[in-house]
C-alpha positions as CSV (number, residue, x, y, z in Angstrom):
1,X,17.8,-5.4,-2.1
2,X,17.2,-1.8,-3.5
3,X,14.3,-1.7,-6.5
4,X,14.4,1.3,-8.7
5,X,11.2,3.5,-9.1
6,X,10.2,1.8,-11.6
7,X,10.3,-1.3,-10.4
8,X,8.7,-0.6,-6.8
9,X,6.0,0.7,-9.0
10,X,5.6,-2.8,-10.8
11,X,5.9,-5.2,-7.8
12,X,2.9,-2.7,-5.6
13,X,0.6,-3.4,-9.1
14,X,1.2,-6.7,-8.9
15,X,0.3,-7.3,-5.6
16,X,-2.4,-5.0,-5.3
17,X,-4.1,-7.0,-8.3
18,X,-3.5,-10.6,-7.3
19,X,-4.0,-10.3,-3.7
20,X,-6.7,-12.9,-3.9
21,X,-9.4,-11.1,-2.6
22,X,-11.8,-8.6,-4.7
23,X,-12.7,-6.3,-1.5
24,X,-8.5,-6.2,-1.0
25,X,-8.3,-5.1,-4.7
26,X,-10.4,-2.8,-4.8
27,X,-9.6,-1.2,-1.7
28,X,-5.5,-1.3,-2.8
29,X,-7.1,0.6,-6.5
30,X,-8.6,3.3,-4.3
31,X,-5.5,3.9,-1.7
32,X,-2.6,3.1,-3.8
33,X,-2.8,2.4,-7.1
34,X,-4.3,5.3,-7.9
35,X,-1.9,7.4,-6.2
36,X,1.3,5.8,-7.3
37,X,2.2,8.7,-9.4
38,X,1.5,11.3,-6.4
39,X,3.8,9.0,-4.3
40,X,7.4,9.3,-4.0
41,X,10.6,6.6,-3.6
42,X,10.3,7.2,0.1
43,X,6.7,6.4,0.3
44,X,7.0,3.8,-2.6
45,X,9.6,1.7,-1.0
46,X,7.5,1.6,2.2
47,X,4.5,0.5,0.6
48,X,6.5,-2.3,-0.8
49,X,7.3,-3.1,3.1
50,X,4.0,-2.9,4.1
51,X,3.6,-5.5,1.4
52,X,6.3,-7.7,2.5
53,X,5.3,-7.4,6.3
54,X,1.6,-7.2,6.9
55,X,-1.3,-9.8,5.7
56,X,-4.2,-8.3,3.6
57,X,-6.6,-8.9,6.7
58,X,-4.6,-6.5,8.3
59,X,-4.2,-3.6,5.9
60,X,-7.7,-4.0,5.0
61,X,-8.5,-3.6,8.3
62,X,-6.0,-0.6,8.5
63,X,-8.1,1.1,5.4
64,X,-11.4,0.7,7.1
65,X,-9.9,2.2,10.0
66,X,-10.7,-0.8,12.2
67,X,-7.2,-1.5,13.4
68,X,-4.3,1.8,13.5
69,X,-1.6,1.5,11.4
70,X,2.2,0.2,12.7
71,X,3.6,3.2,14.3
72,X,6.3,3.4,11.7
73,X,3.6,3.9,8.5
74,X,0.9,6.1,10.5
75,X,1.9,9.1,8.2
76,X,1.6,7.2,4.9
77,X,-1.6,5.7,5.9
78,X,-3.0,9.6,6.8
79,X,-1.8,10.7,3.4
80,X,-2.9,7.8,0.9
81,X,-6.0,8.0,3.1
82,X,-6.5,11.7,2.5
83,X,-5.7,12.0,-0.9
């Protein structure tokens, strides 16, 4: 299933606002909800992956830099992260 820009855009705010944690939420804000317009369909589409593939334990853990990032988004991770 493709999604369209705009709606990869809508499905990462909605699960970066109901991911049932307040620490995850406001981590998700910093890294990618405020970068969403400075990302592109590439980048989008594997941030809706990420999503899809990994629990919030594990991408939080990924944004503290506790745990590296799956080979296959390392490069995302360093550029939301640096942002």
């Amino acid at each position: 299933m493709k999604l369209d820009i705009k709606n990869l855009k809508k499905q990462i705010i909605y699960r970066c606002t109901y991911s049932g944690s307040k620490e995850n939420e406001l981590l998700y804000k910093k890294y990618f909800l405020n970068n969403l317009d400075k990302i592109n369909y590439s980048e989008l589409n594997q941030i809706y992956i990420i999503f899809n593939n990994l629990s919030d334990p594990e991408i939080y853990n990924i944004l503290l830099g506790k745990k590296n990032p799956p080979v296959k988004f390392i490069n995302l991770f360093n550029k939301l992260m640096n942002v």
